[in-house]
C-alpha positions as CSV (number, residue, x, y, z in Angstrom):
1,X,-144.2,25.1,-41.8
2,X,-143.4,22.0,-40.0
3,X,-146.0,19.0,-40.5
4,X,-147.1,18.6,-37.2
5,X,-148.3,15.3,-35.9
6,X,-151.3,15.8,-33.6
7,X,-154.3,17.7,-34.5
8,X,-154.5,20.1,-31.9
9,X,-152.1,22.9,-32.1
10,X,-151.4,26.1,-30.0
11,X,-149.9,29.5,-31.3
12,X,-147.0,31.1,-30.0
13,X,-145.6,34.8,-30.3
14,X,-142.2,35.0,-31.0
15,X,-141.8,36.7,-27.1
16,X,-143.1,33.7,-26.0
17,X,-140.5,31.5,-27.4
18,X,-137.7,33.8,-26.4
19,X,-138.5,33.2,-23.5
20,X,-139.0,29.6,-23.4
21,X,-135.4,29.1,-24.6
22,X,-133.2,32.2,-23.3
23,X,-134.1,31.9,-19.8
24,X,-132.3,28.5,-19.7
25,X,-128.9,30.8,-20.6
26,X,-129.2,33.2,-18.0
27,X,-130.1,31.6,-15.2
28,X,-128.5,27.9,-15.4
29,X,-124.8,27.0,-14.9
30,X,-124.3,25.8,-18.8
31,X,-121.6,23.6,-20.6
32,X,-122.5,22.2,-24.0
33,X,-120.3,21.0,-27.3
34,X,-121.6,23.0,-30.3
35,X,-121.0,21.6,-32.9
36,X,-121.4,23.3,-37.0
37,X,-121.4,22.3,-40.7
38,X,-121.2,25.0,-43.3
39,X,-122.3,24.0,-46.7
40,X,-122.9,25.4,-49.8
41,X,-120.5,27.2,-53.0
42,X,-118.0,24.5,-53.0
43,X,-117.7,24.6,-49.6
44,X,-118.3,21.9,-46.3
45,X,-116.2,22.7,-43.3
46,X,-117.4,21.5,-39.8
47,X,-116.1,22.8,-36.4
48,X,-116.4,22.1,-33.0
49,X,-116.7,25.2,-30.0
50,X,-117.3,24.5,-26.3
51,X,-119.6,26.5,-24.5
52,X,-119.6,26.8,-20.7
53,X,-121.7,29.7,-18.6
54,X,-122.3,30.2,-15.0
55,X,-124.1,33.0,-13.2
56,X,-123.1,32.2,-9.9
57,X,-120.2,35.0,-7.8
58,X,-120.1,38.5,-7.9
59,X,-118.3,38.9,-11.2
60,X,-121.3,37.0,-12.8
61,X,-122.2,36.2,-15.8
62,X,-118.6,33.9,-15.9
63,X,-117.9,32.6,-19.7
64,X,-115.2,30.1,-21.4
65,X,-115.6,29.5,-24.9
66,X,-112.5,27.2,-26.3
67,X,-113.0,27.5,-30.0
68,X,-110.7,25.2,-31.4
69,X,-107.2,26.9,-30.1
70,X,-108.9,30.1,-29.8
71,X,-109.4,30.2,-25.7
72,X,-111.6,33.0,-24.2
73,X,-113.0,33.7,-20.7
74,X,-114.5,36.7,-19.3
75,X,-116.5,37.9,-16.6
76,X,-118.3,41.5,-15.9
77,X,-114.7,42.9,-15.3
78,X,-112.4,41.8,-17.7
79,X,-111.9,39.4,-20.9
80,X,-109.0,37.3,-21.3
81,X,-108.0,35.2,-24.6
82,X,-105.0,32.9,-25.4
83,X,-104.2,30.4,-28.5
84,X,-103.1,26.9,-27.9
85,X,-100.2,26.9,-30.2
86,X,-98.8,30.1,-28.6
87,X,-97.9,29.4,-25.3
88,X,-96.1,32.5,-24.6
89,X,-99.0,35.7,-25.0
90,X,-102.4,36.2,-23.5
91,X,-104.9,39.0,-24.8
92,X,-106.2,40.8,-22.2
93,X,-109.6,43.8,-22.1
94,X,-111.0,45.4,-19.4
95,X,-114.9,45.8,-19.3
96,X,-115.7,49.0,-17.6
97,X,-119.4,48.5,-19.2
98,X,-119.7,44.3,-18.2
99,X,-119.7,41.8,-20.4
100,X,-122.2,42.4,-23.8
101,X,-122.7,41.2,-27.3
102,X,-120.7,44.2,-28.9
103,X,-117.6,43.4,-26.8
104,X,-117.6,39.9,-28.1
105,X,-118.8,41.7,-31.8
106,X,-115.9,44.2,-31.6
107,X,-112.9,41.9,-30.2
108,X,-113.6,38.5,-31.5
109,X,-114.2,36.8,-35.1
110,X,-117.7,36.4,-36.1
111,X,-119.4,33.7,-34.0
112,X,-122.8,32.4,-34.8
113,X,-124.1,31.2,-31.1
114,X,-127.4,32.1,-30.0
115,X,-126.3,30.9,-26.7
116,X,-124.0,32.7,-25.4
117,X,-125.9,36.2,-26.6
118,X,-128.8,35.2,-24.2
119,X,-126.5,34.6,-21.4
120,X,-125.0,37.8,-21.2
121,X,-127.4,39.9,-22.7
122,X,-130.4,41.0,-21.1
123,X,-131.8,42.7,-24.6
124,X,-135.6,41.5,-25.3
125,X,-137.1,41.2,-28.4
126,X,-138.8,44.4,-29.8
127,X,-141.7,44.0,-32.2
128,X,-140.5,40.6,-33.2
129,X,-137.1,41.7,-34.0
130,X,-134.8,39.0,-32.4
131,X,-131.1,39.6,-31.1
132,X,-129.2,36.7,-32.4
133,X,-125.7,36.7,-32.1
134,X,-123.5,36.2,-35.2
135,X,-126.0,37.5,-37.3
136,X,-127.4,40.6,-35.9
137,X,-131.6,40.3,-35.8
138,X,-133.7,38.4,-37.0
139,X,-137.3,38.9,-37.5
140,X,-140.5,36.0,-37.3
141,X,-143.6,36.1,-37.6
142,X,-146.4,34.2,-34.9
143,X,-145.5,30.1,-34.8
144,X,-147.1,27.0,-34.2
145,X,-146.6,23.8,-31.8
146,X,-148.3,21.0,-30.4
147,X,-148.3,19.2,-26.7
148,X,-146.5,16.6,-28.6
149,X,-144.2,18.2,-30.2
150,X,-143.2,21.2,-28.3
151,X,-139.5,20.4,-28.5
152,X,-139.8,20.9,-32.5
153,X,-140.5,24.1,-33.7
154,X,-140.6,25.5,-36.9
155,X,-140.7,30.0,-37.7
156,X,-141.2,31.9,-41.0
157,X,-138.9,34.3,-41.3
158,X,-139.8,37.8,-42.4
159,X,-136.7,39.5,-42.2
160,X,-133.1,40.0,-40.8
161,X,-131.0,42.8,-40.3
162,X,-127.3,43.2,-38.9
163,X,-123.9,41.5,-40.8
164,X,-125.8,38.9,-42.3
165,X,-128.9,38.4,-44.5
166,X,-130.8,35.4,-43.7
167,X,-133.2,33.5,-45.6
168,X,-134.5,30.8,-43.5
169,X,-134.3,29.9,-40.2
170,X,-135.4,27.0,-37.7
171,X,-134.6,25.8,-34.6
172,X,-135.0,22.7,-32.1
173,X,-135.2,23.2,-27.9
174,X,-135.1,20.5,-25.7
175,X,-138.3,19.6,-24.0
176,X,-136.6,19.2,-20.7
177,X,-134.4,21.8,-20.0
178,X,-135.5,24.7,-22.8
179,X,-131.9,24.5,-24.2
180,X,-131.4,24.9,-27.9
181,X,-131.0,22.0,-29.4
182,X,-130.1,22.9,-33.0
183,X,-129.9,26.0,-34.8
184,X,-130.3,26.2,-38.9
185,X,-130.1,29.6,-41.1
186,X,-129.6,29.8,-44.8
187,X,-127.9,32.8,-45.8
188,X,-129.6,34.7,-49.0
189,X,-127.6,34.8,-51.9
190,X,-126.9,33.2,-55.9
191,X,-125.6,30.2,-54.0
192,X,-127.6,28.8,-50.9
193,X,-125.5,28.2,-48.3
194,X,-126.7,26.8,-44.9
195,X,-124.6,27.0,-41.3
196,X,-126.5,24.2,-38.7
197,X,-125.6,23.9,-35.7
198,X,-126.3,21.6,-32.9
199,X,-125.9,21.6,-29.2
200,X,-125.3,19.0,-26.7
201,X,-124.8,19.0,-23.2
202,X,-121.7,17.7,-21.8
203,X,-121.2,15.4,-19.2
204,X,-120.9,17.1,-15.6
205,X,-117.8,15.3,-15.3
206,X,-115.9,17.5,-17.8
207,X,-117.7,20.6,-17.0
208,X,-115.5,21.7,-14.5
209,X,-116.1,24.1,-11.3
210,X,-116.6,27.9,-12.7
211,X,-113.2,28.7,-10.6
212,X,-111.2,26.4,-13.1
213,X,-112.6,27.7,-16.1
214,X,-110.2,31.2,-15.4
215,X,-106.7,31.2,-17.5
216,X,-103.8,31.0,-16.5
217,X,-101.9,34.6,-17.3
218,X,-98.9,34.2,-15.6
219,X,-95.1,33.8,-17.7
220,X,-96.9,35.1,-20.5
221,X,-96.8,38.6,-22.1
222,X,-99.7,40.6,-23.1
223,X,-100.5,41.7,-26.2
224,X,-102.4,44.4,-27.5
225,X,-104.6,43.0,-30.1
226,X,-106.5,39.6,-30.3
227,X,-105.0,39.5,-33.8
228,X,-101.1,39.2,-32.2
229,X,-102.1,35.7,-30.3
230,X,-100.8,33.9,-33.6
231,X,-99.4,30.3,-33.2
232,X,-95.6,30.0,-33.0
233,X,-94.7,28.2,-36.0
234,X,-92.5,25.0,-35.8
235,X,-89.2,24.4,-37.6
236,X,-91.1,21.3,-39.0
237,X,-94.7,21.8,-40.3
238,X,-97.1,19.9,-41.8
239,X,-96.6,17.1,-44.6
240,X,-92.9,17.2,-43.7
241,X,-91.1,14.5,-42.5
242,X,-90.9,14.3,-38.2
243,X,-87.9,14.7,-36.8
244,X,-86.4,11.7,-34.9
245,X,-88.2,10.9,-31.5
246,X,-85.8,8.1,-30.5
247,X,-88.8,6.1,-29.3
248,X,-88.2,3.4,-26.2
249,X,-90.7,0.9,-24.9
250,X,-91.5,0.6,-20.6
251,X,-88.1,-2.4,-21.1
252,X,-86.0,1.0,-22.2
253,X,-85.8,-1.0,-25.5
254,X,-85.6,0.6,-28.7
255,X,-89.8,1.0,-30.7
256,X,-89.6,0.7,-34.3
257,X,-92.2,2.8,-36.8
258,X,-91.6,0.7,-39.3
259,X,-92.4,-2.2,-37.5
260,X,-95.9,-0.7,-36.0
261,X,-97.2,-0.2,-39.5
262,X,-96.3,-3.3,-40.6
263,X,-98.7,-4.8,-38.1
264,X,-101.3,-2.5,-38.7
265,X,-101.1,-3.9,-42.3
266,X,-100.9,-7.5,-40.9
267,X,-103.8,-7.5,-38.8
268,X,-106.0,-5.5,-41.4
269,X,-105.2,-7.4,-45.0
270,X,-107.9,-5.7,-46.7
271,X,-107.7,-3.2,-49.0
272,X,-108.0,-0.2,-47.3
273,X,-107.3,3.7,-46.9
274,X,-104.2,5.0,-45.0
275,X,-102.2,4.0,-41.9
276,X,-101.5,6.3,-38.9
277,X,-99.9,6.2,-35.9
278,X,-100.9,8.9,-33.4
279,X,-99.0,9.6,-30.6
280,X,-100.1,11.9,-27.1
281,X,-96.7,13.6,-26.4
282,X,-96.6,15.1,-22.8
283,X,-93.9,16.2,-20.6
284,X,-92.9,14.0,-17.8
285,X,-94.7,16.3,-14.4
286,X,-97.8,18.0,-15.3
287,X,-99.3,20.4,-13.2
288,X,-102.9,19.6,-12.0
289,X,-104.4,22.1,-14.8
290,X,-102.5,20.2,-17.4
291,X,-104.2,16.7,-16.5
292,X,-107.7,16.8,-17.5
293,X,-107.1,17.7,-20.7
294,X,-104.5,15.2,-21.0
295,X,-106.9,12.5,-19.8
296,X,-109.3,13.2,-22.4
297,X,-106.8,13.6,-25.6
298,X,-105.8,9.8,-24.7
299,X,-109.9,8.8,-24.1
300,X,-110.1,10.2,-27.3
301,X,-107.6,8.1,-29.1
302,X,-108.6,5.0,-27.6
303,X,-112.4,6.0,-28.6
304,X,-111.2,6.8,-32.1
305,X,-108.8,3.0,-32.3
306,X,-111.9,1.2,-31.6
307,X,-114.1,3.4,-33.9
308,X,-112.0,2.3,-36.8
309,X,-111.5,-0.7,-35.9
310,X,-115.4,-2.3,-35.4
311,X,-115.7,-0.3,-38.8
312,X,-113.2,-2.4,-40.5
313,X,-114.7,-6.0,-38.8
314,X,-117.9,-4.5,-40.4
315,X,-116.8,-4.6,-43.7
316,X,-116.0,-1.1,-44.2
317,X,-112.5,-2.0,-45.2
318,X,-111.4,2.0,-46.8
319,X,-111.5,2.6,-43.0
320,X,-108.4,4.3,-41.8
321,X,-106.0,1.7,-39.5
322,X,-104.7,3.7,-36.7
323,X,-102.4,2.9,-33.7
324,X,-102.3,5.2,-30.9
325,X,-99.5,5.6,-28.6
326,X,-99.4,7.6,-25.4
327,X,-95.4,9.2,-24.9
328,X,-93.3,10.9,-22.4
329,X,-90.9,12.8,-23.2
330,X,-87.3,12.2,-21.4
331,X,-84.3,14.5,-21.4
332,X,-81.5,11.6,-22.1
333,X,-80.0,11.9,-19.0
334,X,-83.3,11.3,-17.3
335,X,-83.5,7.6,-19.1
336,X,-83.1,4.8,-16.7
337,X,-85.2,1.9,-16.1
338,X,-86.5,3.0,-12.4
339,X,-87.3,6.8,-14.1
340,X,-89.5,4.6,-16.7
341,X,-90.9,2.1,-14.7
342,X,-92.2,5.0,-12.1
343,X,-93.7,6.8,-15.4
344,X,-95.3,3.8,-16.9
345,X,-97.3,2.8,-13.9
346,X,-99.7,5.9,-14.4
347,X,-102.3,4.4,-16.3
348,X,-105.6,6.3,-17.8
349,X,-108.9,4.4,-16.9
350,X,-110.2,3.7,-20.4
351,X,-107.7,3.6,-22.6
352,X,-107.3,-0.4,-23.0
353,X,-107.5,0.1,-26.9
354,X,-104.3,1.9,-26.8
355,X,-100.6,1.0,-27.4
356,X,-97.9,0.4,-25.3
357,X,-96.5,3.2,-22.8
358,X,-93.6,4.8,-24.9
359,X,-91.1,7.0,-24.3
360,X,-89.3,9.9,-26.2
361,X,-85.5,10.1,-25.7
362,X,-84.3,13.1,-27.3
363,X,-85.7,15.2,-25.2
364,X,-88.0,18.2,-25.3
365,X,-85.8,20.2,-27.9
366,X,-87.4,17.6,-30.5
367,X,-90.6,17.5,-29.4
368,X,-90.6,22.0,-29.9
369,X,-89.1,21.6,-33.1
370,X,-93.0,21.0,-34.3
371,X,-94.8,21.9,-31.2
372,X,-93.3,25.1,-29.7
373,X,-93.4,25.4,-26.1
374,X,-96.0,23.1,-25.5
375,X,-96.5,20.8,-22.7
376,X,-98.7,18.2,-24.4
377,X,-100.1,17.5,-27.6
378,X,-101.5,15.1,-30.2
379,X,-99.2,14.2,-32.8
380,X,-100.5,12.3,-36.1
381,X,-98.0,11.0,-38.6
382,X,-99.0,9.2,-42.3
383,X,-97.4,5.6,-42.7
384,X,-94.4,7.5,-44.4
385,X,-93.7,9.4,-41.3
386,X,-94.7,12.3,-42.6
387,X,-96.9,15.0,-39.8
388,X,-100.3,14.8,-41.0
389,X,-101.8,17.2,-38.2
390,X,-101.0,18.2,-34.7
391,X,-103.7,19.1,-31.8
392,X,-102.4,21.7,-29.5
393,X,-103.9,20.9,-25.9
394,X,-102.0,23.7,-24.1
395,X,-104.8,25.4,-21.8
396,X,-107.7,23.5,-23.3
397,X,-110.9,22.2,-21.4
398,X,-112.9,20.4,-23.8
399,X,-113.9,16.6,-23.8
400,X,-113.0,13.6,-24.9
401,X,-115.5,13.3,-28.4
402,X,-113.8,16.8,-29.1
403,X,-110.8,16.1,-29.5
404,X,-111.8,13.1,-31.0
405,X,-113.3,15.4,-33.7
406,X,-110.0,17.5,-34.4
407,X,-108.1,13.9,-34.9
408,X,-110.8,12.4,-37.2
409,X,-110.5,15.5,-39.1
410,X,-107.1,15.5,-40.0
411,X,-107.5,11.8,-41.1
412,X,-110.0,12.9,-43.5
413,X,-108.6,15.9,-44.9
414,X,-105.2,14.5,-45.1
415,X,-105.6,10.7,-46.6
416,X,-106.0,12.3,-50.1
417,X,-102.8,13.9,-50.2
418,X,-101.3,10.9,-48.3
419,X,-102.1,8.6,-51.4
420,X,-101.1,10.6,-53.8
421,X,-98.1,11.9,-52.8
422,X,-95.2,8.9,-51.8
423,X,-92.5,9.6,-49.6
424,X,-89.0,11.6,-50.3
425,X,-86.5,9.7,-51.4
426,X,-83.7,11.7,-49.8
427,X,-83.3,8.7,-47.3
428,X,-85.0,10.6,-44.2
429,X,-86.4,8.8,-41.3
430,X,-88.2,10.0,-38.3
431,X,-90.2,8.7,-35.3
432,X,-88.5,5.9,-34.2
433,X,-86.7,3.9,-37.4
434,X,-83.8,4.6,-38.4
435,X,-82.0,3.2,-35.0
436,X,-83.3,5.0,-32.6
């Protein structure tokens, strides 16, 4: 049981809570970055999902949940899903019963998020038994709070039932709103593992209007099974060398790789982990749903420059040096100095840490050749010029500290490998050496 820190407490049943939190869900318009750590058996994996409910129109309850590439909305009439790196399907299932937990059970992969179960369920608990999405039910006995810490509360378990077995379970509201603040179960088993998650409400500029959430269906084909919205590989995948982007500057002057981790190096003597230059690759006229997320992929490198940058003036020298780049991509018939100078005056509002403008002039052929079909993306290359990790943003509507997340992660999971393993000595250049 949780320590409490005043003397006077007051019980709750478990009805009472349920309350509390799940009528925040199904009345409020709600967009929140939920974020999860898995640990335990060898294992620590975080992810990142954004949630975002509304229960305003007549198709109400209205749902988007971008998890990672994984894209769903619904609505009481029909569920639509679409992957990021596969720019050419949509899945599509019509509800003839509304929207409800088993749909999302039966058609999607197993998603712990309390959230989203009390949003579009209207199931109450029974004798204490629970509903809790992503695990089944759970089961608590009676709880206790204080005045001063009614935001904190703590529940013995006594059971769970469903696809999951849990041992232990707390959770966390917020005071203010009743949303759920942070979610924790261990799973029973020889090895304990634990899944936390936490929730935070996103800014209500990046929440979006409810209309804007919908996705976009049309030029691609349906498919019949959530399982067929693969990603569309790349002839070039990751840890190989990236083709040759024929990189110019605004002055339609040729921009040198070599030469940009070279000053990395310069400015950061220290000993240190890894360089990596990070470019946001977009195609020359997006449409107004291609902007936003855009916008926030280039917020997100600049956030990410300075992060490791104010570490490494802190002393924490084995922080990655990165340079991030934002770059259009130009048919070569389309590269004259008016065409750049008209592109280049489009500037992001908070993005002074990035680099300069640049431009890619071999066209959108080379850009496909790792990023199929895609209007825009985040590519991330090792100081070798090797692809350490590319974020799709086709269709996406999450934020800024998001994507943010994705980038970091493939710096992390990728700087082992970069260290160890040198570059191929077959002579290959990429990016934009080799006299481009």
């Amino acid at each position: 049981m949780l320590a409490l820190a005043a003397s006077v407490s007051i019980a709750l049943v478990s009805s009472d809570l349920w309350q509390l939190v799940a009528s925040h869900y199904r009345r409020d318009t709600v967009a929140e970055k939920v974020s999860y750590r898995a640990q335990g058996a060898g294992v620590d994996r975080t992810s990142t999902v954004v949630l975002r409910v509304s229960h305003d129109g007549p198709n109400a309850p209205v749902v988007r949940v971008d998890m990672g590439n994984l894209i769903l909305w619904a609505d009481s009439t029909r569920l639509v899903a679409v992957h990021a790196g596969n720019t050419k399907s949509y899945f599509e299932h019509t509800l003839s019963a509304g929207l409800t937990t088993d749909v999302i059970a039966e058609t999607f992969p197993p998603l712990v998020m309390p959230q989203l179960g009390w949003a579009i369920s209207t199931d109450e608990p029974h004798d204490s038994w629970w509903p809790l999405m992503g695990v089944g039910a759970v089961r608590v006995g009676p709880m206790e709070s204080t005045p001063d810490l009614a935001d904190t509360l703590s529940m013995p378990l006594a059971s769970s039932r469903g696809s999951a077995t849990v041992d232990a379970l707390s959770l966390r509201r917020v005071r203010s709103t009743r949303a759920l603040a942070a979610l924790k179960l261990t799973y029973a088993g020889e090895q304990a593992t634990t899944l936390e998650l936490t929730a935070q409400d996103m800014a209500p500029t990046d929440i979006g209007a409810p209309a804007s959430w919908a996705i976009p269906t049309a030029g691609r084909a349906r498919v019949e099974r959530l399982a067929d919205l693969r990603p569309i590989p790349g002839e070039v995948g990751i840890g190989e060398a990236c083709p040759p982007l024929s990189l110019m500057t605004g002055n339609v002057e040729g921009w040198s790789f070599a030469d940009a981790t070279s000053r990395l190096r310069s400015m950061n003597p220290q000993p240190s982990g890894p360089t990596w230059i990070a470019f946001l690759i977009r195609l020359p006229d997006q449409t107004p749903e291609q902007q936003p997320a855009t916008e926030q992929a280039a917020r997100a490198l600049d956030s990410l420059t300075r992060e490791f940058s104010i570490q490494r003036m802190q002393g924490l020298h084995n922080s990655p040096r990165l340079e991030a780049h934002q770059a259009i991509v130009l048919e070569l018939g389309q590269v004259n100095q008016q065409r750049v100078a008209e592109l280049s005056k489009a500037v992001i509002a908070g993005t002074e840490s990035l680099g300069e403008q640049l431009f890619i002039s071999s066209g959108l052929a080379t850009f496909h050749r790792f990023a199929p079909g895609s209007a825009a993306a985040i590519l991330v290359l090792d100081e070798h010029q090797r692809i350490a990790g590319l974020v799709r943003l086709d269709g996406r509507m999450v934020d800024a500290s998001t994507i943010a997340d994705e980038v970091r992660r493939i710096i992390s999971t990728r700087a082992q490998d970069t260290e160890s393993s040198p570059p191929g000595e077959d002579g290959s250049q990429g990016a934009g050496d080799g006299g481009h």
